[in-house]
C-alpha positions in Angstrom: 82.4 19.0 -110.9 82.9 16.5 -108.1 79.4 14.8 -107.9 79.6 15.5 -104.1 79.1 19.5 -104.2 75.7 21.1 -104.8 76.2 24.1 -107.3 73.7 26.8 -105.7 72.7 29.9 -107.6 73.4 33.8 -106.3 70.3 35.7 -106.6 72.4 38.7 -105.8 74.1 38.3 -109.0 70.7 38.2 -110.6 69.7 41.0 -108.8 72.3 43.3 -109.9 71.1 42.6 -113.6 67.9 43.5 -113.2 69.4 46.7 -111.0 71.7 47.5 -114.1 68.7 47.2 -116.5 66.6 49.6 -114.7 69.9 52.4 -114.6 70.1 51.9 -118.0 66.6 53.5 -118.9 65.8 57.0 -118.3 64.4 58.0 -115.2 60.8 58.8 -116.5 60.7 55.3 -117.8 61.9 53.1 -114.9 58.6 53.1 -112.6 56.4 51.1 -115.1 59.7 49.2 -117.0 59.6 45.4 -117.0 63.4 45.4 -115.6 61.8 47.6 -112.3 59.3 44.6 -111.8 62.4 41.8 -112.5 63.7 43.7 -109.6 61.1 43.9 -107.5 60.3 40.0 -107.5 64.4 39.6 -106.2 63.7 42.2 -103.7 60.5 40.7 -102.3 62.4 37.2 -102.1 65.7 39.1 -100.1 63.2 40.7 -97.6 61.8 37.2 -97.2 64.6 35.8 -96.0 65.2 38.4 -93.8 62.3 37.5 -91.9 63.8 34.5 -92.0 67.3 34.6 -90.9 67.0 33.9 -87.1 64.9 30.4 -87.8 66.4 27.1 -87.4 67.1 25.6 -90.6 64.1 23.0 -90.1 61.8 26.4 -90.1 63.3 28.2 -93.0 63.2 25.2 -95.5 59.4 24.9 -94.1 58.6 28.8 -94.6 60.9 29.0 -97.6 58.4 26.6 -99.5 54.9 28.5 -98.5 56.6 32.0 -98.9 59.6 31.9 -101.4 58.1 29.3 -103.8 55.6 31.1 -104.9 57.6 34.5 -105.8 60.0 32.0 -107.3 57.2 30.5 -109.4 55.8 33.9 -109.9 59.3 35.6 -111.4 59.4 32.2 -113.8 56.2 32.5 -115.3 56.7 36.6 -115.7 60.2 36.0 -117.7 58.8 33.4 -119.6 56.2 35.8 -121.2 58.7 38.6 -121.1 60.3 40.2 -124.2 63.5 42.0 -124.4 66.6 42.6 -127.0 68.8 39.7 -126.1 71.8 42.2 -126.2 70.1 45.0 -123.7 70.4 44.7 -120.5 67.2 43.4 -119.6 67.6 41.0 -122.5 70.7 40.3 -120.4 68.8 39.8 -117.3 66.4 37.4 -118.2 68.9 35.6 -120.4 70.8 35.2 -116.6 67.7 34.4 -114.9 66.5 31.3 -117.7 70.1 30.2 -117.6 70.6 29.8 -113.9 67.1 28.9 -112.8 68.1 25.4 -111.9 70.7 26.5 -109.9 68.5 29.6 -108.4 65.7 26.7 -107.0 68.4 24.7 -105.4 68.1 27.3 -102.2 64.4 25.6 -101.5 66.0 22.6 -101.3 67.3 22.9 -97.7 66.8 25.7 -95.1 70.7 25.9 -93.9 71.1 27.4 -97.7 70.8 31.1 -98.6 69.8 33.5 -101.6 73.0 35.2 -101.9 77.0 33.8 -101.7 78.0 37.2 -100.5 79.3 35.7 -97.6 81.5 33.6 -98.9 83.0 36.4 -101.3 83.9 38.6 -98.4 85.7 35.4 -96.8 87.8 34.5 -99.8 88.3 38.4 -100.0 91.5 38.2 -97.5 93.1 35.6 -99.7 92.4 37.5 -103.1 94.0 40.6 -101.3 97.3 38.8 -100.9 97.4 36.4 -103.7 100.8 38.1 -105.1 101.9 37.1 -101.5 101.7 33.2 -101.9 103.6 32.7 -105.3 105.5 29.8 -103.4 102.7 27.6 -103.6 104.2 26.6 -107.0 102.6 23.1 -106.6 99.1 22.0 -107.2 99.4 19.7 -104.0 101.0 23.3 -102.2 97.9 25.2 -103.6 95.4 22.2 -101.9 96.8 22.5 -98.8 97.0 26.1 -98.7 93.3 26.4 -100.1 92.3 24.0 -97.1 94.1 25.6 -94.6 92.6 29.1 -95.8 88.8 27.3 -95.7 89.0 26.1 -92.2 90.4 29.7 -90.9 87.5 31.5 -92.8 85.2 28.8 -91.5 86.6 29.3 -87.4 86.2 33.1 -87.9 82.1 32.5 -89.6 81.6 30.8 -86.4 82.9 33.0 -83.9 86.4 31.1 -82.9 90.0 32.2 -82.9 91.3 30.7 -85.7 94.7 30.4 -84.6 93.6 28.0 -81.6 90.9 26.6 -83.6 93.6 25.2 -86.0 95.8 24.4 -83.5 93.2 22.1 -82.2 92.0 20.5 -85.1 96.0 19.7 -86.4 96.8 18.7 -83.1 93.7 16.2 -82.4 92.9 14.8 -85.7 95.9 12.5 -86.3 94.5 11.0 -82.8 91.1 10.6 -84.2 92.1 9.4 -87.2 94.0 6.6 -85.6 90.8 5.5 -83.9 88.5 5.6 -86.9 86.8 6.8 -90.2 84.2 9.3 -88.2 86.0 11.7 -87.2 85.9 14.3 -89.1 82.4 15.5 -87.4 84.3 15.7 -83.8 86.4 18.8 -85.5 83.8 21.0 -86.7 83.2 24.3 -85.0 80.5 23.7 -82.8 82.6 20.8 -81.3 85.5 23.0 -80.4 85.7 24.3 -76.7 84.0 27.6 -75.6 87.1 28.9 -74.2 89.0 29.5 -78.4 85.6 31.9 -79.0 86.3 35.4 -79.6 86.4 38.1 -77.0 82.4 38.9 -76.9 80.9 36.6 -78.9 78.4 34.2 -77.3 79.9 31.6 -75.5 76.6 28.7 -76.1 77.1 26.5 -78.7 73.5 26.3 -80.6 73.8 30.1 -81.1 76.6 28.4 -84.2 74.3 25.8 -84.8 73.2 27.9 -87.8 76.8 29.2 -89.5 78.0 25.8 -88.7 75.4 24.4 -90.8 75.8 26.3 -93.7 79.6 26.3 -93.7 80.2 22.3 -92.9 79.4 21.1 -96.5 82.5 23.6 -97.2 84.4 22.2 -94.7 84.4 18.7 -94.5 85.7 17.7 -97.6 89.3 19.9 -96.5 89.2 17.4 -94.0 90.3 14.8 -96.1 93.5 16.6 -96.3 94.0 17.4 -92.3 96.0 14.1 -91.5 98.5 14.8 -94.5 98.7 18.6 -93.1 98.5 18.1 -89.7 101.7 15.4 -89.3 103.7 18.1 -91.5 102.4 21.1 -89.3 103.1 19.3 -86.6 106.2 18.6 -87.3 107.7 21.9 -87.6 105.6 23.5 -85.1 103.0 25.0 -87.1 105.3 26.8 -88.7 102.8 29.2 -90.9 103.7 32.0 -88.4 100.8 34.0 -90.3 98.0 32.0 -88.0 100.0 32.9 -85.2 100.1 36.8 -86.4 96.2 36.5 -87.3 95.7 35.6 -83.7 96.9 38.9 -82.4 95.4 40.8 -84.7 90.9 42.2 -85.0 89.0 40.1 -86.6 88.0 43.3 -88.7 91.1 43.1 -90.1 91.2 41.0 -93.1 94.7 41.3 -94.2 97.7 39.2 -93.1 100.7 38.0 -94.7 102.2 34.6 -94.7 105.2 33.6 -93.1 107.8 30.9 -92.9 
């Protein structure tokens, strides 16, 4: 693992183990079960952060340490003291829970993080629909620059842009900044890109991004060290992946496209 990425835990994940261990008991023995109060500690910290949600970043890192640490501490201490068959699905649970706990904390660690990764499953979920679709990228290199290409889209349509002029942009205008020096990367992220390549409807001021941006940059930037190489190719030919042209045509709600040459 590059020593530059984070690895952040998914308390949904750890969730849906305590959910499965409390369907796997009867019904008469689920209110007073140990996997019911597992699951009760994840839900408390889930409605906590959706007190939460609308805070800057500075405010959630602030209220995530006086009211998530405590629950966090709390659901700790209980598994510790907490026996189970390691082969059940409690024992399954809490095996889960010790296991990732390093990675579970990391979310206290800065208020632009969240519990859950759900949202960037549903934005991979377009490109695990029509993997069969991109056999040609038969090339590690290919499969970079397509993985790249596929982050930035997700990461224009997280914050509200049209992510066929949002790449157009960035191809276009980093070879320029690149030419004038290292820092350049920053002038490409979302919240620098013009009003006018938001969405139909969305909210045209840029702090209302401030937030997605935030949370999606670490993704971002380091797909930026591939832009120069992609955008004098792209370039070239016109932006030839005729499926960004296609994507800007079509809802936003709809999640499938096809790629083109």
């Amino acid at each position: 693992m590059p020593e530059k990425i984070v690895v952040v835990g998914c308390r949904a994940h750890l969730r849906r183990k305590f959910d499965e261990a409390v369907k796997s008991l009867p019904k008469k023995d689920q209110p007073d079960s140990a996997a019911l109060q597992g699951q009760t500690y994840c839900s408390k910290l889930f409605s906590i952060e959706r007190e939460l949600q609308e805070l800057p970043p500075e405010e959630r890192y602030t209220q995530g340490l006086k009211r998530s640490k405590p629950v966090m501490d709390a659901l700790l201490a209980w598994a510790s003291t907490t026996k189970a068959v390691p082969k059940s699905a409690l024992g399954k649970a809490l095996y889960y829970l010790k296991e990732q706990w390093p990675y579970l904390v990391r979310v206290l660690e800065d208020g632009r993080l969240e519990l859950s990764n759900n949202l960037a499953e549903r934005s991979i979920k377009p490109f695990v629909i029509g993997r069969k679709n991109f056999l040609f990228a038969n090339t590690p290199l290919g499969a970079k620059s397509s993985t790249v290409i596929y982050s930035m889209m997700e990461t224009a349509k997280a914050n509200d842009l049209d992510p066929y002029r949002y790449l157009t942009w960035v191809l276009t205008t980093a070879p320029v900044l690149a030419a004038q020096g290292d820092a350049w990367a920053a002038s490409l992220l979302p919240a620098m890109a013009p009003d006018t390549y938001l969405t139909p409807l969305m909210n045209t001021k840029p702090e209302k991004r401030a937030v997605p941006l935030l949370r999606s940059a670490r993704f971002l930037i380091p797909g930026f060290a591939l832009t120069i190489k992609l955008a004098q190719k792209v370039y070239r030919v016109k932006l030839r992946y005729t499926f960004l042209a296609r994507l800007s045509t079509k809802p936003l709600q709809d999640n499938g496209f096809k790629a083109g040459v």
